[in-house]
C-alpha positions in Angstrom: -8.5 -56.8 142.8 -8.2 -52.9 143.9 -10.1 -50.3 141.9 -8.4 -46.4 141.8 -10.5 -43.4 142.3 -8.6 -40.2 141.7 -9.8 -36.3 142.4 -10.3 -34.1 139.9 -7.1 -32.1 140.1 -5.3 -35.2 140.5 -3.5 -34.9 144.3 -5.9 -37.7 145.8 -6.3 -41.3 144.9 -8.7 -43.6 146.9 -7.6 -47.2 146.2 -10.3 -49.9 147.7 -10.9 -53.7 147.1 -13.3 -55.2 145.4 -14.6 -56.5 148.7 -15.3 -53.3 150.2 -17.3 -52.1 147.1 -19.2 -55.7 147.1 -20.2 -55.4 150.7 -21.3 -51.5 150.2 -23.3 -52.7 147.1 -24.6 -55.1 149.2 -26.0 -53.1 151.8 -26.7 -50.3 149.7 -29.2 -51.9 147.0 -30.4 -54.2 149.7 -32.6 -51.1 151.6 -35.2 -48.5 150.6 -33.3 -46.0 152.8 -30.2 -44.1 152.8 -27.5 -46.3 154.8 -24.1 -46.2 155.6 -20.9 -46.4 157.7 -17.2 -45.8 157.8 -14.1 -46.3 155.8 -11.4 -47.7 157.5 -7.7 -47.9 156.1 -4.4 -46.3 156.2 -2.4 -43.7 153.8 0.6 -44.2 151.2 3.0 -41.8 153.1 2.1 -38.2 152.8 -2.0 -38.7 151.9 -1.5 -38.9 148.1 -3.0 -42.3 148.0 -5.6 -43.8 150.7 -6.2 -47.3 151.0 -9.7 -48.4 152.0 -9.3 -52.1 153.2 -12.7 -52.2 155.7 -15.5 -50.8 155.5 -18.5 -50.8 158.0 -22.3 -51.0 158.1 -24.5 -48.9 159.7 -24.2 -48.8 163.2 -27.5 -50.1 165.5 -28.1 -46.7 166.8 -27.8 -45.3 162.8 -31.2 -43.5 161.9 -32.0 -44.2 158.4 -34.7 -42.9 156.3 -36.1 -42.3 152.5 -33.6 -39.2 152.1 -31.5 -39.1 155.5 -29.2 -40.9 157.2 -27.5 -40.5 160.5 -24.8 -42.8 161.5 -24.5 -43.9 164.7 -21.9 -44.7 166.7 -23.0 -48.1 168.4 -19.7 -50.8 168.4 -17.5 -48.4 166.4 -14.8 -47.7 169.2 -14.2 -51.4 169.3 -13.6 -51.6 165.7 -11.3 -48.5 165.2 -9.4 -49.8 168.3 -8.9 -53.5 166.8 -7.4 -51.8 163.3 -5.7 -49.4 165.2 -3.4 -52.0 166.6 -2.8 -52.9 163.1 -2.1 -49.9 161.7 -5.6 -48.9 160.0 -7.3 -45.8 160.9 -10.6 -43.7 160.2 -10.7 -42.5 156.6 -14.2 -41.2 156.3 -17.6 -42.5 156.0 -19.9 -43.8 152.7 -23.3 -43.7 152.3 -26.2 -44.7 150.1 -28.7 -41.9 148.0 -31.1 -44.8 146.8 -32.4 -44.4 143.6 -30.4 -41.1 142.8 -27.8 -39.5 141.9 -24.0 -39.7 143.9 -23.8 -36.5 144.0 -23.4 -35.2 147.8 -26.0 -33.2 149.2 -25.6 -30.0 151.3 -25.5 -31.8 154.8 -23.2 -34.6 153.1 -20.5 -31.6 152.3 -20.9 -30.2 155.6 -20.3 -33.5 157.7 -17.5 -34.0 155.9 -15.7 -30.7 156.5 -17.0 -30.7 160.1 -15.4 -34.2 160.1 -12.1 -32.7 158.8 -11.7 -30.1 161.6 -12.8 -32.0 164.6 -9.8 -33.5 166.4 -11.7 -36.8 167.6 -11.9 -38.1 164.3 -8.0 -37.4 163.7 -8.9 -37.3 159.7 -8.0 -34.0 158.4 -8.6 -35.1 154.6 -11.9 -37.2 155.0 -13.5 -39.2 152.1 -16.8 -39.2 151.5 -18.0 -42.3 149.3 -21.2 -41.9 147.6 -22.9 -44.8 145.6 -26.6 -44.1 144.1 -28.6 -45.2 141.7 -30.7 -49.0 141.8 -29.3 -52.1 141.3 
């Protein structure tokens, strides 16, 4: 089963398995830090609808803390190149606020748009997943 996340103004759905959200949960209420990774997935045609089929953990170079977290990049290449093949691509990057709110932070909206207009990621609409909160 999928579950549908839509923007506000309605232009952007995010459509991602139960899986994926069972495996974040996992991770995320497992740790006292803030932890993460990337979503990876393909689009329905022109970006109205982005389905997240694969999600990551946090790489072994990742830096995590109380209230940061850096993702590394340790194995990702390998990954992306695998999905590639497939026909699955980059489609941003989640990450756990432990025992707060969702909501993203400063540095969370700025990697995101700094994301969105470097070329290496080839993502110019990014997600940004957010859980928070305790178990």
């Amino acid at each position: 089963m999928n579950k549908l996340y839509c923007s506000d103004d309605n232009l952007f759905t995010v459509n991602i398995t139960d899986d994926c959200i069972n495996y974040i949960k996992e991770l995320s209420f497992n740790s006292q830090n803030e932890t993460g990774g990337i979503l990876i997935g393909n689009y329905q045609n022109d970006y109205p609808v982005a389905y997240i089929s694969l999600i990551t953990g946090p790489p072994k170079d990742s830096k995590k803390a109380r209230f940061t977290f850096t993702r590394g990049v340790s194995g990702l290449s390998k990954i992306l190149d695998e999905n590639w093949g497939v026909g699955k691509y980059y489609l941003g990057e989640w990450h756990f606020h432990p025992g707060t709110s969702p909501e993203p932070s400063r540095q969370d909206v700025n990697q995101i748009h700094q994301i969105s207009q470097t070329g290496k990621y080839e993502c110019p609409e990014p997600i940004l997943l957010i859980i928070g909160g305790t178990k």
